[in-house]
N, C-alpha and C positions, 0 to 999 in steps of 0.2 A: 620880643620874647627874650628873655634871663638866661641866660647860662645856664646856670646857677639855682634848680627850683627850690624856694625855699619850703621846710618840712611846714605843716598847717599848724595854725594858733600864731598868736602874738610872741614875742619877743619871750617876754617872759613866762610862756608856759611852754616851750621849747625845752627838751632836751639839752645841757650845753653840748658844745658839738667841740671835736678836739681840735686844736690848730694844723695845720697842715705841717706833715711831719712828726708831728708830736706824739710821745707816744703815750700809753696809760698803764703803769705799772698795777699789779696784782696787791691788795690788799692797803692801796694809800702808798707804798713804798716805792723810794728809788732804787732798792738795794737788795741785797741778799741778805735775811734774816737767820737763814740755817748754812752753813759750808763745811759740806761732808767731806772727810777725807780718807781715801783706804792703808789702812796700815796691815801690812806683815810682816816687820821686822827687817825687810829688806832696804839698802844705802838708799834707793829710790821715794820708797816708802816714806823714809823718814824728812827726807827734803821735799817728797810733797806733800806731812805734818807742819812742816816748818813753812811754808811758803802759804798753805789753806791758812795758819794762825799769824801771820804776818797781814793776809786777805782781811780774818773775822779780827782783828783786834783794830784794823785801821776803819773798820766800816762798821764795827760794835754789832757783828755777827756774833752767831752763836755756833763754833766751832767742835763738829761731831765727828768724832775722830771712830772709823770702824775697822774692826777685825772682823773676818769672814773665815769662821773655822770648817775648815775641810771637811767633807762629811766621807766616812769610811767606807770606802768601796765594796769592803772586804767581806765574805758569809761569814766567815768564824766566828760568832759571838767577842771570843774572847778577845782577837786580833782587833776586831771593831771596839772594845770598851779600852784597851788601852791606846786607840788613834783616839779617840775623845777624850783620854785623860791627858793625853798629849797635848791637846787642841788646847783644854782648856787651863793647860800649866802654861801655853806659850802664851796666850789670852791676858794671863794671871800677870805673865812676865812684861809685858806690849804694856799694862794699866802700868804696874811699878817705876817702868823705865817714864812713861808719857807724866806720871807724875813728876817724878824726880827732876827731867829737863823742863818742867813747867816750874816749878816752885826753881829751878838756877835761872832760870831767864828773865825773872823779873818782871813777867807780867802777871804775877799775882794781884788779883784783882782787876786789872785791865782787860783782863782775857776770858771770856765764858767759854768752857769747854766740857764734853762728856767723851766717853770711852762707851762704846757700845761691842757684843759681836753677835756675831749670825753665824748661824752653819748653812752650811751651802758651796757651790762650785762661786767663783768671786763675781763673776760680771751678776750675777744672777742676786747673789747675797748682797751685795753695790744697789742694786737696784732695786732690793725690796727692803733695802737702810733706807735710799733715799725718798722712796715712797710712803715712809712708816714716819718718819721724820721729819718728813716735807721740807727735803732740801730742796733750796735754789740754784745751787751748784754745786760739780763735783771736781771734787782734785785727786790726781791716782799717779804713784810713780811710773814712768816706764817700764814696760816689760825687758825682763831681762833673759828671759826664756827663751830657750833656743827655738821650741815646735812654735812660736805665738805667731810664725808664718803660715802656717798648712790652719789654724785651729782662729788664727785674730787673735791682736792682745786683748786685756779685759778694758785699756782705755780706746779700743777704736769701736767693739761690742757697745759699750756704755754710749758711745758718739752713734752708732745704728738705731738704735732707741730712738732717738730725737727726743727724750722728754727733760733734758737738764743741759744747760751749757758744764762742757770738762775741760778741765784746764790738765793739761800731762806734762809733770814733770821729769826733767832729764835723769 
């Protein structure tokens, strides 16, 4: 008796069956086709823009760089339309800058990238970019925030998920 039972039919009407070990990536690819990155304007933030398009340019990803605008807590109408207009001047400010260092760095044309944001709290906003996106992975600066013990950063929240490898920069 076989070890080994083999599945029924001939050789060739078999299923191929993967090598032991081997693994069988999502769509034909070996690689990451989308590499989300969260930007807020923060030192962090930006070294893991810089490090996500270091990723998508040596792998010919498509590097989605996102803001996650704060949504305003606040009742006051008014207090709430000027944290939106806030939101979306810094938004405004995050595209200009992310241009400007793309078109000095020289990988104009090497590099595919977009500027997206979302409103929302961030882990939350993170996760329904990379859902909407269909990233492969994510890249998030370190939290710098003092409460991100008692509350979780938004890169250890994005790693509870299980649904994307995160890469957290210093």
């Amino acid at each position: 008796m076989s070890a080994d039972p083999q599945p029924p039919g001939t050789p060739e009407e078999r299923p191929p069956q993967p090598r032991h070990g081997a693994h069988e990536f999502e769509l034909g690819t070996d690689g990451p086709k989308v590499i989300l990155a969260g930007l807020d304007g923060s030192d962090s933030s930006w070294r893991a823009a810089a490090y996500a398009a270091g990723l998508a340019r040596r792998q010919d990803s498509l590097l989605a760089l996102v803001y996650v605008q704060p949504l305003s807590g606040s009742i006051s109408a008014g207090v709430g339309a000027a944290a939106a207009a806030a939101g979306r001047e810094t938004a405004e400010e995050l595209a200009a800058e992310l241009r400007r260092a793309t078109a000095a760095s020289g990988w104009r044309g090497r590099l595919r990238w977009e500027f997206h944001t979302f409103p929302g709290e961030p882990c939350a906003g993170l996760a329904q970019a990379a859902d909407q996106l269909r990233a492969d992975a994510l890249v998030v600066g370190a939290s710098g925030r003092a409460g991100y013990r008692l509350t979780g950063s938004v890169a250890h929240r994005l790693i509870k998920r299980g649904r994307w490898p995160v890469t957290v920069v210093p």
